[in-house]
Every structure is written in C-alpha cells, then in structure tokens.
PQR file with spaces between the fields and no chain letter, atoms N, CA, C, O and H, PARSE charges and radii, in Angstrom:
ATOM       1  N    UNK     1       6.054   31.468   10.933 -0.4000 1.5000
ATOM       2  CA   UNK     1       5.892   30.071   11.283 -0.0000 2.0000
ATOM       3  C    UNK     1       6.632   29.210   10.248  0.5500 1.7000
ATOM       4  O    UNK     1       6.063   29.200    9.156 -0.5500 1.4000
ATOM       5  N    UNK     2       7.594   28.591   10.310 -0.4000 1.5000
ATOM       6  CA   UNK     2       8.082   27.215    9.569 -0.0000 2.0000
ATOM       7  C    UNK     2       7.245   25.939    9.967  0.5500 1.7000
ATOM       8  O    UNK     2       6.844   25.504   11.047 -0.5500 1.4000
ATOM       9  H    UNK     2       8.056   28.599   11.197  0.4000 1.0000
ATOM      10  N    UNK     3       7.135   25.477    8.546 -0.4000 1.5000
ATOM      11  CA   UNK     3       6.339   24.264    8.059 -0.0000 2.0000
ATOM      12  C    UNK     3       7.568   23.218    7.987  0.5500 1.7000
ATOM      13  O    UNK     3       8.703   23.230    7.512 -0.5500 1.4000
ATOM      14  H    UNK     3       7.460   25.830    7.669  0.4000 1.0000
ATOM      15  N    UNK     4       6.815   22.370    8.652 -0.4000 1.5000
ATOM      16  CA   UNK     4       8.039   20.999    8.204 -0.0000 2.0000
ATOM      17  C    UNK     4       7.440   20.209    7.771  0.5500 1.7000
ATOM      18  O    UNK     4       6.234   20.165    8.015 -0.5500 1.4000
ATOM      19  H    UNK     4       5.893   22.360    9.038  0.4000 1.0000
ATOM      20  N    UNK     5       8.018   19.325    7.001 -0.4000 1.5000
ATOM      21  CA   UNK     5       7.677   17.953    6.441 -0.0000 2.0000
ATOM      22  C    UNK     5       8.238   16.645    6.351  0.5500 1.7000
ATOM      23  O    UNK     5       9.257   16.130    5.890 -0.5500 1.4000
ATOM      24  H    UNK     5       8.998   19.361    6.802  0.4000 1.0000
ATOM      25  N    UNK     6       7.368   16.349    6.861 -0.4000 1.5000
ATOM      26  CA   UNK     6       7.442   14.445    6.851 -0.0000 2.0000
ATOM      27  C    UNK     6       8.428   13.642    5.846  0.5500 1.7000
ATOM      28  O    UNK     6       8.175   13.636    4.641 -0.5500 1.4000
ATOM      29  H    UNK     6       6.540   16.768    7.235  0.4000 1.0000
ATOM      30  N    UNK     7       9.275   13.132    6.237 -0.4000 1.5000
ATOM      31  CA   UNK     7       9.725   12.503    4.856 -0.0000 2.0000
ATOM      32  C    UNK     7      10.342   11.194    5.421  0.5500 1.7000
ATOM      33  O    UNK     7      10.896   11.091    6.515 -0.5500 1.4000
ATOM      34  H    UNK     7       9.480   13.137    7.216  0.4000 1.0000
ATOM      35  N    UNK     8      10.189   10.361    4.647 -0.4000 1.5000
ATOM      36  CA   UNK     8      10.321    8.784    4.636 -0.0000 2.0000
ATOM      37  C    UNK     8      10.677    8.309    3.647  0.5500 1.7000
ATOM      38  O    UNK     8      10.153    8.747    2.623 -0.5500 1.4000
ATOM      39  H    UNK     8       9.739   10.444    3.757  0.4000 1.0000
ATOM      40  N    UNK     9      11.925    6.990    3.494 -0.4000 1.5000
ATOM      41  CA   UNK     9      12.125    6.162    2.769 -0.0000 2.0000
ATOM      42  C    UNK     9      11.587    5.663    2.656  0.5500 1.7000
ATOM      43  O    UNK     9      11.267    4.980    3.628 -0.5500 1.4000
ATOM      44  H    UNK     9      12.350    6.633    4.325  0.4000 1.0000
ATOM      45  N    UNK    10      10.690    5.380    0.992 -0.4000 1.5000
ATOM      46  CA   UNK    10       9.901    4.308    0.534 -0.0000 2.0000
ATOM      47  C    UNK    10      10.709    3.396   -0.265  0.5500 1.7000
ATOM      48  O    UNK    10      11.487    3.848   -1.105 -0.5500 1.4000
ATOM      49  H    UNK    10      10.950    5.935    0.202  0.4000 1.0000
ATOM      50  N    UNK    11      10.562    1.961   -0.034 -0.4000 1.5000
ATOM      51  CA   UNK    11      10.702    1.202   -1.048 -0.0000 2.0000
ATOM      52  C    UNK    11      10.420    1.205   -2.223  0.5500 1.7000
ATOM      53  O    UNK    11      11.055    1.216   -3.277 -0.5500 1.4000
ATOM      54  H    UNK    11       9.929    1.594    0.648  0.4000 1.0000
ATOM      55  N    UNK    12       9.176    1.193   -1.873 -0.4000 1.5000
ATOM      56  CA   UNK    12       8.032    1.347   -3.954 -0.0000 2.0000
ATOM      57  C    UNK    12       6.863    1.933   -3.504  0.5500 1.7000
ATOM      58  O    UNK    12       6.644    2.515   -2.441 -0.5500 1.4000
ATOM      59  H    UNK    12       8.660    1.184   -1.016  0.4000 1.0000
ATOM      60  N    UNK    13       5.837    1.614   -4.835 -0.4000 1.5000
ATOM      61  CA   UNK    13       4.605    1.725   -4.201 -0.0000 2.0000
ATOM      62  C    UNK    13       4.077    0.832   -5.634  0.5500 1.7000
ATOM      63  O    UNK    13       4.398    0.623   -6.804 -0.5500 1.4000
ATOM      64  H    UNK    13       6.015    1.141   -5.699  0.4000 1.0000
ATOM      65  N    UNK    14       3.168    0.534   -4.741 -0.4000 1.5000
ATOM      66  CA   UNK    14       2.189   -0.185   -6.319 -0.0000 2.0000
ATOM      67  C    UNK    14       0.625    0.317   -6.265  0.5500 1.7000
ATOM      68  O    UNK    14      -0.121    0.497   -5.303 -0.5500 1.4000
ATOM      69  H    UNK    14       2.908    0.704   -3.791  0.4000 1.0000
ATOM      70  N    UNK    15       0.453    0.450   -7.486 -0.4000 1.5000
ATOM      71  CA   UNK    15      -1.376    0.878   -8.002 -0.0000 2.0000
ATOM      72  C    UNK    15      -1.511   -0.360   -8.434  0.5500 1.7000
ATOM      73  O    UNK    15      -0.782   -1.068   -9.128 -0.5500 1.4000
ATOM      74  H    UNK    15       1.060    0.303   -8.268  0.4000 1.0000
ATOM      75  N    UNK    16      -3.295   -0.660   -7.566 -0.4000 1.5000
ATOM      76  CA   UNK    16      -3.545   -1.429   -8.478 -0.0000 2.0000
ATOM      77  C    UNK    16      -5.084   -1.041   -9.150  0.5500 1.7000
ATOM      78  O    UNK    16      -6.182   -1.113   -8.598 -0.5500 1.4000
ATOM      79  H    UNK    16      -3.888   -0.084   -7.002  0.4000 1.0000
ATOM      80  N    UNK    17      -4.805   -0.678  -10.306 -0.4000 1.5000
ATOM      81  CA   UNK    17      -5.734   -0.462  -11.460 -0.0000 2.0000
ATOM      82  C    UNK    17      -6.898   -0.900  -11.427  0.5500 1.7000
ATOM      83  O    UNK    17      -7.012   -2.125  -11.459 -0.5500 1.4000
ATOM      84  H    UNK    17      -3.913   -0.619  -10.754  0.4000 1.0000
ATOM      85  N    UNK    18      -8.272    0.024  -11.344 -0.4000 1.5000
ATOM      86  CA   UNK    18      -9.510   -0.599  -11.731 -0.0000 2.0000
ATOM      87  C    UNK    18     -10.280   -1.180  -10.264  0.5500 1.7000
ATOM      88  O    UNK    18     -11.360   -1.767  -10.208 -0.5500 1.4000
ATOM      89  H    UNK    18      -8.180    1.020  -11.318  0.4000 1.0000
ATOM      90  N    UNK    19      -9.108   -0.718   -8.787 -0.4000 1.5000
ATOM      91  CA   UNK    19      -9.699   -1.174   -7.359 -0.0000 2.0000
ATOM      92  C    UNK    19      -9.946    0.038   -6.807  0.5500 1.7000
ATOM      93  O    UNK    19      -9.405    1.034   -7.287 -0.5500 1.4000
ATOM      94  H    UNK    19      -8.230   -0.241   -8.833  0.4000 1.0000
ATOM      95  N    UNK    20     -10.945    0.146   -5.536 -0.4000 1.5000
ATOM      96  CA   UNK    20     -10.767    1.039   -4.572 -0.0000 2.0000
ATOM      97  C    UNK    20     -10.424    0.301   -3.195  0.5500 1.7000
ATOM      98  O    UNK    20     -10.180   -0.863   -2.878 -0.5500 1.4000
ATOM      99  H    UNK    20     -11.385   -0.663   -5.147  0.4000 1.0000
ATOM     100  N    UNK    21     -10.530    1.639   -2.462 -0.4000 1.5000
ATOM     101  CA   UNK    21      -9.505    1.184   -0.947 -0.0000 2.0000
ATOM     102  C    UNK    21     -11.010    0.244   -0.464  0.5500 1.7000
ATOM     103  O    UNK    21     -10.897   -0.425    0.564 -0.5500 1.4000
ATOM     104  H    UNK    21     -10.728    2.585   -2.720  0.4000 1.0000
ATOM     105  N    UNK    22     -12.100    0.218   -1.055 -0.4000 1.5000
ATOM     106  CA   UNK    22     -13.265   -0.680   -0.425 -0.0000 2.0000
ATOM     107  C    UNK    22     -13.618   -1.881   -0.936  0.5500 1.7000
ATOM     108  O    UNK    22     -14.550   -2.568   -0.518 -0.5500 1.4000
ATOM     109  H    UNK    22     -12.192    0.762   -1.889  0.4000 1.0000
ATOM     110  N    UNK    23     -12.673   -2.234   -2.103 -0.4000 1.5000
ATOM     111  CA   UNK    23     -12.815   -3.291   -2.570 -0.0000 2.0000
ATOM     112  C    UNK    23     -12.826   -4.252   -1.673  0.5500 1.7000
ATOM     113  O    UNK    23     -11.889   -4.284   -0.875 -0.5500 1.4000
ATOM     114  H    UNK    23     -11.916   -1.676   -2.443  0.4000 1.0000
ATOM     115  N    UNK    24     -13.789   -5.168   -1.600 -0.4000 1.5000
ATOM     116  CA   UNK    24     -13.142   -6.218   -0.564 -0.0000 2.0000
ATOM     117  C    UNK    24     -12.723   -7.284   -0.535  0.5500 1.7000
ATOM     118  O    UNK    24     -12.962   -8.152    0.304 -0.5500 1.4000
ATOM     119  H    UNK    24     -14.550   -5.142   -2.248  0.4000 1.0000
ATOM     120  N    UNK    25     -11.399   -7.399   -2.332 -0.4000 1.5000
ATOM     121  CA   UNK    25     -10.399   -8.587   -1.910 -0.0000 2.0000
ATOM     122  C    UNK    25      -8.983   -7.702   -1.703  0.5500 1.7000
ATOM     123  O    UNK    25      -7.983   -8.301   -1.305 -0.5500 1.4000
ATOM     124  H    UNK    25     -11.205   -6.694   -3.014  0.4000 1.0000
ATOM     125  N    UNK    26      -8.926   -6.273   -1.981 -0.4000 1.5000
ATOM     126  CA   UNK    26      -7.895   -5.210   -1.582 -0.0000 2.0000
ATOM     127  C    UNK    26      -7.964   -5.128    0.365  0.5500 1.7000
ATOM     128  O    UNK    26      -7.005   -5.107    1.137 -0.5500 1.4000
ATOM     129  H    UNK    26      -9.738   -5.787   -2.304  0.4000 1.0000
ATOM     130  N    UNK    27      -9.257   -5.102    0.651 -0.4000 1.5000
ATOM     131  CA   UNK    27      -9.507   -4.846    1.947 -0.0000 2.0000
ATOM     132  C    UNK    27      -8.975   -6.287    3.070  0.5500 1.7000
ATOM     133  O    UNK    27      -8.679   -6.413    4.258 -0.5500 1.4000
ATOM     134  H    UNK    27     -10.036   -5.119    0.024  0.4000 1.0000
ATOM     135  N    UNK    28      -9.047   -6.882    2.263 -0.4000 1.5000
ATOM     136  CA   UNK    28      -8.865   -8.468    2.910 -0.0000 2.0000
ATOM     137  C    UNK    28      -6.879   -8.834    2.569  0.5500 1.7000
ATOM     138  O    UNK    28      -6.021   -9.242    3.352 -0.5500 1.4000
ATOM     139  H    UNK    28      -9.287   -6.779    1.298  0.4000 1.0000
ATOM     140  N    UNK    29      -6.806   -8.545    1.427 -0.4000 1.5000
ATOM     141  CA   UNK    29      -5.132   -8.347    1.929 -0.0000 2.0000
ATOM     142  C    UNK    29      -4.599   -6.778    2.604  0.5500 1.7000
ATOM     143  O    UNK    29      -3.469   -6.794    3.093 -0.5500 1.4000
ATOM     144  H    UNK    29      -7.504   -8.213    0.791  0.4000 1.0000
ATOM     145  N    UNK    30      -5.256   -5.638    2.639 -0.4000 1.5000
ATOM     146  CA   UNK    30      -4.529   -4.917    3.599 -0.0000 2.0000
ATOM     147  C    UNK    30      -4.576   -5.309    5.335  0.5500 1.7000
ATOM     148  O    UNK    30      -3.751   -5.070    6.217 -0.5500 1.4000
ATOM     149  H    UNK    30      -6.174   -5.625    2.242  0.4000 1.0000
ATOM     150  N    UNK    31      -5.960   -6.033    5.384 -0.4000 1.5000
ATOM     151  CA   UNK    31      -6.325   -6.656    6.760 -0.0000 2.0000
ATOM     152  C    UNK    31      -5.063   -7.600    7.156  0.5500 1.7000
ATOM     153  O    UNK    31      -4.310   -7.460    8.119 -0.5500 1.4000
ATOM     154  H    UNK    31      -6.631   -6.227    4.667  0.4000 1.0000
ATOM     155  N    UNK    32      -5.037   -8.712    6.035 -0.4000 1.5000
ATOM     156  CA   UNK    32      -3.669   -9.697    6.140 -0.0000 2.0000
ATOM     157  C    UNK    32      -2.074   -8.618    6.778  0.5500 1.7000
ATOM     158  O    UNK    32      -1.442   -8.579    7.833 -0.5500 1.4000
ATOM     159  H    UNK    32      -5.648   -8.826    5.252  0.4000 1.0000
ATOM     160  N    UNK    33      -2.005   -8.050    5.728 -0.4000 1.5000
ATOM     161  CA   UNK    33      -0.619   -6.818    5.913 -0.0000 2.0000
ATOM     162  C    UNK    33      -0.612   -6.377    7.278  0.5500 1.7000
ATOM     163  O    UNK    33       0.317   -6.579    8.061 -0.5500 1.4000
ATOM     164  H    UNK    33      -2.518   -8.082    4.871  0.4000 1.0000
ATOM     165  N    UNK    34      -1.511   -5.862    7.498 -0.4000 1.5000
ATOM     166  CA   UNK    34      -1.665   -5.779    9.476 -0.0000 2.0000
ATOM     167  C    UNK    34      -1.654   -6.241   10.155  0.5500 1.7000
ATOM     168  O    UNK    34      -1.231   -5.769   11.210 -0.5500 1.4000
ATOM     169  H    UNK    34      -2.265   -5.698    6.862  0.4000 1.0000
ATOM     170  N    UNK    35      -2.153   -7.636   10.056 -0.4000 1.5000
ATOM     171  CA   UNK    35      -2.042   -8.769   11.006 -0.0000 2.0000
ATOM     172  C    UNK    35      -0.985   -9.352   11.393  0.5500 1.7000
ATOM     173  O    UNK    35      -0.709   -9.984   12.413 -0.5500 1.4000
ATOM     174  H    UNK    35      -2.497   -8.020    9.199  0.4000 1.0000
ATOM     175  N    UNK    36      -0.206   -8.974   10.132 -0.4000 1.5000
ATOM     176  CA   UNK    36       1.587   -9.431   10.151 -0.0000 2.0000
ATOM     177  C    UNK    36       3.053   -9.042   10.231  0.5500 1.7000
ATOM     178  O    UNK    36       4.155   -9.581   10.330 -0.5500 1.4000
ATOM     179  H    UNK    36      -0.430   -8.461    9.303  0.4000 1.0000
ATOM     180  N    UNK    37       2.183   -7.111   10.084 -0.4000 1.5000
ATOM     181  CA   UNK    37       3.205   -6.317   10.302 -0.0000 2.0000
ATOM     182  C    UNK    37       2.815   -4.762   11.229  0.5500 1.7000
ATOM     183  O    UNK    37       3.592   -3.862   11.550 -0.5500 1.4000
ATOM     184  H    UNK    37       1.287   -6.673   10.003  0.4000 1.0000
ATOM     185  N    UNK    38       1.342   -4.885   11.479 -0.4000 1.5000
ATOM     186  CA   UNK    38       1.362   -3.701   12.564 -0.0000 2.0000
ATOM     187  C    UNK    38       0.638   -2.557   11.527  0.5500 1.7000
ATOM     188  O    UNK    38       0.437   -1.450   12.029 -0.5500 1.4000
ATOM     189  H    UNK    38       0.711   -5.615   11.219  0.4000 1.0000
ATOM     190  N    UNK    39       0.283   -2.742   10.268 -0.4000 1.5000
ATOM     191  CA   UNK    39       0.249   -1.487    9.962 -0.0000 2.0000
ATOM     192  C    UNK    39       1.090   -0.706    9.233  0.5500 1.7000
ATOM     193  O    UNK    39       0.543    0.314    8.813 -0.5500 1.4000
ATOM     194  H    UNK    39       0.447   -3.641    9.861  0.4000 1.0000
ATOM     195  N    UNK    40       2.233   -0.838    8.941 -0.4000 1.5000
ATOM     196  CA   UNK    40       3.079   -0.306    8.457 -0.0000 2.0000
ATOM     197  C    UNK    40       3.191    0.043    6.943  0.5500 1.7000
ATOM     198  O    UNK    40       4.095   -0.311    6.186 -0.5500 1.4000
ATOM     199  H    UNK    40       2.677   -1.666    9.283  0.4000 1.0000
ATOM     200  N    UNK    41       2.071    0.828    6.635 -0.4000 1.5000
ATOM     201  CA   UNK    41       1.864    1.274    5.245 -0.0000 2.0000
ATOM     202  C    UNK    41       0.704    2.203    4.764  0.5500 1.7000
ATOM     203  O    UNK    41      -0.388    2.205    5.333 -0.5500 1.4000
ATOM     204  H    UNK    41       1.337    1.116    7.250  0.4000 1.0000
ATOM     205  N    UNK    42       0.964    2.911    3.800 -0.4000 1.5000
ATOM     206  CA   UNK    42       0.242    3.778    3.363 -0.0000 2.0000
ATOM     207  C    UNK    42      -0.515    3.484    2.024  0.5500 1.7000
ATOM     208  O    UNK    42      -0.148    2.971    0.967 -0.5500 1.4000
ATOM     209  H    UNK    42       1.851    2.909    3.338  0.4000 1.0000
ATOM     210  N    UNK    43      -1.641    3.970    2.436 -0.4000 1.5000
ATOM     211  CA   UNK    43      -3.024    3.691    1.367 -0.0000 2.0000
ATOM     212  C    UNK    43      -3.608    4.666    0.274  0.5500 1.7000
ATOM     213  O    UNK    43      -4.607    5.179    0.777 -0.5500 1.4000
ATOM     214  H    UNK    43      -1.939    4.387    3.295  0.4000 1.0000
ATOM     215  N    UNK    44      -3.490    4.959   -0.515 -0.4000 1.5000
ATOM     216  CA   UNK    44      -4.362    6.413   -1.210 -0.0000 2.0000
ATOM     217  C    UNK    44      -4.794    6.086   -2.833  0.5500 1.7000
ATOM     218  O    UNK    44      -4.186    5.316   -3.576 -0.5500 1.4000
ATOM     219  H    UNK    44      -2.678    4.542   -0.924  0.4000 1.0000
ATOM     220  N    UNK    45      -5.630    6.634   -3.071 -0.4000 1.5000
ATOM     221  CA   UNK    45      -6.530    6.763   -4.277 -0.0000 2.0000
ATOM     222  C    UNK    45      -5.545    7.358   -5.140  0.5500 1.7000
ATOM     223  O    UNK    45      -4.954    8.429   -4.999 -0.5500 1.4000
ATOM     224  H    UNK    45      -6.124    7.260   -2.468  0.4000 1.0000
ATOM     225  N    UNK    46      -5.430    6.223   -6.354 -0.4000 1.5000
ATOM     226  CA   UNK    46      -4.054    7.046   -7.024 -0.0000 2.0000
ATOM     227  C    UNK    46      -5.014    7.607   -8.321  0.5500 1.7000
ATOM     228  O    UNK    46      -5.922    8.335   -7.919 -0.5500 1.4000
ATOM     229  H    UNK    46      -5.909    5.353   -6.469  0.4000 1.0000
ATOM     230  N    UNK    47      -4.994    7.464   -9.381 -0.4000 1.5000
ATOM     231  CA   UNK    47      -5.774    8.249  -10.579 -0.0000 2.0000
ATOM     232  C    UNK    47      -5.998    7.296  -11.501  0.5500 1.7000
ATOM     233  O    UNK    47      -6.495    7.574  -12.592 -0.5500 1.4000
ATOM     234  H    UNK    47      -4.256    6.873   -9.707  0.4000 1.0000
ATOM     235  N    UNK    48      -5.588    5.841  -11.088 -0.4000 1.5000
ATOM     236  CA   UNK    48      -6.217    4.556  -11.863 -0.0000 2.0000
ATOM     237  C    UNK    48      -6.809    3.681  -11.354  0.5500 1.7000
ATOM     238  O    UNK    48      -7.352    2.803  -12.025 -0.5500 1.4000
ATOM     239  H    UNK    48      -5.184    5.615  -10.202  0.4000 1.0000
ATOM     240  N    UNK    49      -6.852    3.725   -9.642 -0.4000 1.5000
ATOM     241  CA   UNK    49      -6.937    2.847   -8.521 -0.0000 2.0000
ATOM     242  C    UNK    49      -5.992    3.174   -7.308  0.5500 1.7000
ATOM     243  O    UNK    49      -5.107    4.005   -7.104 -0.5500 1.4000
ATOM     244  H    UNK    49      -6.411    4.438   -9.097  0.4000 1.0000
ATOM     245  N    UNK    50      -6.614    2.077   -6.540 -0.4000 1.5000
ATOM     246  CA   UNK    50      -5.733    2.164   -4.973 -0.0000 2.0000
ATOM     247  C    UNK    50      -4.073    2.436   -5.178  0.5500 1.7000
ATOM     248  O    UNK    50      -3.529    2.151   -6.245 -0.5500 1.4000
ATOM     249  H    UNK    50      -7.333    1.402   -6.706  0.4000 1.0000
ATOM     250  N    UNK    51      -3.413    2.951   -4.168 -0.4000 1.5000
ATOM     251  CA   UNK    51      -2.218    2.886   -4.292 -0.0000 2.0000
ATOM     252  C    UNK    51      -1.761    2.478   -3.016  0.5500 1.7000
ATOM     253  O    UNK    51      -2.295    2.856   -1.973 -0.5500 1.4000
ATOM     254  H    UNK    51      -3.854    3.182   -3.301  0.4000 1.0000
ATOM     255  N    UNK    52      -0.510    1.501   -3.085 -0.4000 1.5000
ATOM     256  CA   UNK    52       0.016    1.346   -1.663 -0.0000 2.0000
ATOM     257  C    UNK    52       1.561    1.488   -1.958  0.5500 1.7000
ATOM     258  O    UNK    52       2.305    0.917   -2.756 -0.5500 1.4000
ATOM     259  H    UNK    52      -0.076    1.194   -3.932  0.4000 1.0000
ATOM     260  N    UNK    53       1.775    2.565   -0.915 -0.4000 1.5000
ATOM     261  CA   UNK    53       3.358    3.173   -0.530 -0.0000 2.0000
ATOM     262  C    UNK    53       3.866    2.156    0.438  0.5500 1.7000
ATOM     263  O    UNK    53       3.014    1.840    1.267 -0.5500 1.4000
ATOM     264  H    UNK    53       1.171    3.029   -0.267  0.4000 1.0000
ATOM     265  N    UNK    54       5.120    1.503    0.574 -0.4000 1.5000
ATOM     266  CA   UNK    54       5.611    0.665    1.147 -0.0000 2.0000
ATOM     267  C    UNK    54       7.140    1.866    1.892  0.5500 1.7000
ATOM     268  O    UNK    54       7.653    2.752    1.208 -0.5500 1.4000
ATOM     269  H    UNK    54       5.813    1.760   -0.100  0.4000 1.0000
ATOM     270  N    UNK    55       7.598    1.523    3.469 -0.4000 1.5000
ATOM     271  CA   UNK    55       8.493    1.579    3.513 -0.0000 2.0000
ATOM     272  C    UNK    55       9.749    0.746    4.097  0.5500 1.7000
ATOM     273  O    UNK    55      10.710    1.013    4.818 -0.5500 1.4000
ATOM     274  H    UNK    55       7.182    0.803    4.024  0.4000 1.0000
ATOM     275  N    UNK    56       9.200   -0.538    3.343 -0.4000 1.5000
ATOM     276  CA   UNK    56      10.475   -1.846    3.542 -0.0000 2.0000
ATOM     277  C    UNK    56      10.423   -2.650    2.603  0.5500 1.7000
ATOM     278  O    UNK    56       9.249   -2.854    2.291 -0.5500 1.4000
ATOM     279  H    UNK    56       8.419   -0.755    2.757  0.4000 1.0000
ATOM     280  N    UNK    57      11.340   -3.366    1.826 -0.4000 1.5000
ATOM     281  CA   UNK    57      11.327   -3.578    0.715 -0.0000 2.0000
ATOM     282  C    UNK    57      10.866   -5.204    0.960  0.5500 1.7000
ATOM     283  O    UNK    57      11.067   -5.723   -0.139 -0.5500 1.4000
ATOM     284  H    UNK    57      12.293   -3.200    2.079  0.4000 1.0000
ATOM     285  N    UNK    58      10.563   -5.809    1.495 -0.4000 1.5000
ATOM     286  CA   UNK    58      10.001   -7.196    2.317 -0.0000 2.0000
ATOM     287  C    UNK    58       8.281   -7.006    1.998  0.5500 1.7000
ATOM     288  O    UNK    58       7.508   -7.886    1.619 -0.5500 1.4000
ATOM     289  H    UNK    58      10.399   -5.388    2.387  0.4000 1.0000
ATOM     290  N    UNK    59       8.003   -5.683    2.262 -0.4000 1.5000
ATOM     291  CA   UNK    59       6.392   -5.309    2.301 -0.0000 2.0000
ATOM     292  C    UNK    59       6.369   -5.134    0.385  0.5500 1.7000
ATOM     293  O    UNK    59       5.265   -5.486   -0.031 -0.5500 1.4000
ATOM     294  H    UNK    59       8.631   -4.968    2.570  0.4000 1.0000
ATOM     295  N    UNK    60       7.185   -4.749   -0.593 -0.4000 1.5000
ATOM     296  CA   UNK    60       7.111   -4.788   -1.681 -0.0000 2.0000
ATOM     297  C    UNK    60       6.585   -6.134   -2.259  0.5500 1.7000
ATOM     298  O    UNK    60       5.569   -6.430   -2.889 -0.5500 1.4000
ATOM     299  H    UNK    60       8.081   -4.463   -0.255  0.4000 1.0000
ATOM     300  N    UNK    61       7.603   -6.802   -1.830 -0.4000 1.5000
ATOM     301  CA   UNK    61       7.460   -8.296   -2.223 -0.0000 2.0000
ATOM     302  C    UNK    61       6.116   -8.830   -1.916  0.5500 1.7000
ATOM     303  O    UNK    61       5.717   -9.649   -2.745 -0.5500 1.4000
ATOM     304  H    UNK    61       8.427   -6.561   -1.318  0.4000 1.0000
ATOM     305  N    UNK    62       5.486   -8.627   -1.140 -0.4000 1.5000
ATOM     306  CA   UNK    62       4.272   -8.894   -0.259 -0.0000 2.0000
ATOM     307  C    UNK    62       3.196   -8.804   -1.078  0.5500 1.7000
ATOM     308  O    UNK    62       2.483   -9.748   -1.416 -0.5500 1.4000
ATOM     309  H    UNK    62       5.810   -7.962   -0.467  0.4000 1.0000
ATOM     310  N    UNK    63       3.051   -7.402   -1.472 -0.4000 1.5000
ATOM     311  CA   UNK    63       2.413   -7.086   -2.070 -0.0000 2.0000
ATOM     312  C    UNK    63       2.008   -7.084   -3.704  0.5500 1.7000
ATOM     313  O    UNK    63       0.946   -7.088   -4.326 -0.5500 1.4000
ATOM     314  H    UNK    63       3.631   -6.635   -1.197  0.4000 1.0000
ATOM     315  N    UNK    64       3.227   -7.078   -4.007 -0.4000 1.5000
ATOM     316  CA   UNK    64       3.713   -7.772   -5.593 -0.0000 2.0000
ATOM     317  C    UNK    64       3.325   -8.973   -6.114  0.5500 1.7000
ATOM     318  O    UNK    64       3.088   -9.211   -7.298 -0.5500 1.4000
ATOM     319  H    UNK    64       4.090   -7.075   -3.502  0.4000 1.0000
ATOM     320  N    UNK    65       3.256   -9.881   -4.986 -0.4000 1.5000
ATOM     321  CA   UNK    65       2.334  -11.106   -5.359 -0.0000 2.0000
ATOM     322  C    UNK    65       0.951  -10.821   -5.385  0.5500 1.7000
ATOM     323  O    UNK    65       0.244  -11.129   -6.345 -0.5500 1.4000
ATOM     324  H    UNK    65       3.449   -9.688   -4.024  0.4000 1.0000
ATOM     325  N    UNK    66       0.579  -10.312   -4.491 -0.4000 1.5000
ATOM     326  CA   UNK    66      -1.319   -9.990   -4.682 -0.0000 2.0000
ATOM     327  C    UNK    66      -1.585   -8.882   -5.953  0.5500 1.7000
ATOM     328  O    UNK    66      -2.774   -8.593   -6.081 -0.5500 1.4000
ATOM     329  H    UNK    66       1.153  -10.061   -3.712  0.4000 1.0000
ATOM     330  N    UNK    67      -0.677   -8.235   -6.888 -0.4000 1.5000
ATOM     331  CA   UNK    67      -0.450   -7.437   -7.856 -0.0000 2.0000
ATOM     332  C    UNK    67      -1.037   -8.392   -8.969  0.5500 1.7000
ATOM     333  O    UNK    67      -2.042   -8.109   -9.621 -0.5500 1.4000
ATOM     334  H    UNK    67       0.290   -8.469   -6.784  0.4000 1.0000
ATOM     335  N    UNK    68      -0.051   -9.957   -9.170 -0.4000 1.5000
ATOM     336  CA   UNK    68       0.021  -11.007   -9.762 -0.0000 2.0000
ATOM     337  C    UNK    68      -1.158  -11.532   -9.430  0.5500 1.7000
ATOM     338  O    UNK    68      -1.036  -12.622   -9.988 -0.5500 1.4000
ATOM     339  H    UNK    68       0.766  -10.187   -8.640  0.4000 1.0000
ATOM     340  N    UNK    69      -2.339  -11.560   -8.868 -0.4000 1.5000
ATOM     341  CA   UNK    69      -3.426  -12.891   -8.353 -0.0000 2.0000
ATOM     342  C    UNK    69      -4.853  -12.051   -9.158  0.5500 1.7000
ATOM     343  O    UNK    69      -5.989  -12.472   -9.372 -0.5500 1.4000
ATOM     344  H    UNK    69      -2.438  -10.674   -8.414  0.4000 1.0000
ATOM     345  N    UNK    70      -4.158  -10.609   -9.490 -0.4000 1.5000
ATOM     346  CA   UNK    70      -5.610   -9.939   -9.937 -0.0000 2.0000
ATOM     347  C    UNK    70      -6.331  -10.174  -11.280  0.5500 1.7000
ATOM     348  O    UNK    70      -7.408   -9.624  -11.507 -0.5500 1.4000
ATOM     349  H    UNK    70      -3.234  -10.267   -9.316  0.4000 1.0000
C-alpha cells in the first residue's frame, strides 16, 4: 500500500502564547476569519499555545494584528 501526503503552501503560521483553541477572545476571532473567508485555515495546539497555519498571505496579515491586541 502507498501512503500519500497532503501538502500545501503555507504562508506562515502564528502561536499565540499562553491561549487555547477555547479561549474565547481566540474563538471569537477564528469565528470572525470564517465569516470572511469560509474557513480557510488550520488550528492546532502548538507547545506554548494555539497555533494558526495560514495558506494566503492576506490571512497572515489578518491575523498578525490580533497577535498585536493581546
């Protein structure tokens, strides 16, 4: 059996330190991010906090400001 794998251009990704994915001012801008783009991003528990994988560099920017508001 061959295994394949997924692979995607990411822009970035950002952790943000000291949150989880249940925080709920993290939960309230990933809600925003969906409302405006469908979804288009990945979420995971990095080893300091949340992490979000971006794959458009528009969604970087996005998110880079709510990086700045914490």
């Amino acid at each position: 059996m061959v295994k394949r794998t997924k692979q995607q251009d990411l822009a970035g990704a950002l952790e943000f330190e000291g949150r989880t994915a249940e925080d709920p001012q993290f939960a309230t801008w990933l809600a925003e991010h969906r409302a405006r783009k469908g979804g288009k991003i990945r979420v995971t528990q990095g080893g300091r906090g949340v992490r979000v994988l971006f794959s458009d560099a528009a969604d970087m920017a996005w998110w880079s400001k709510f990086e700045r508001t914490r």
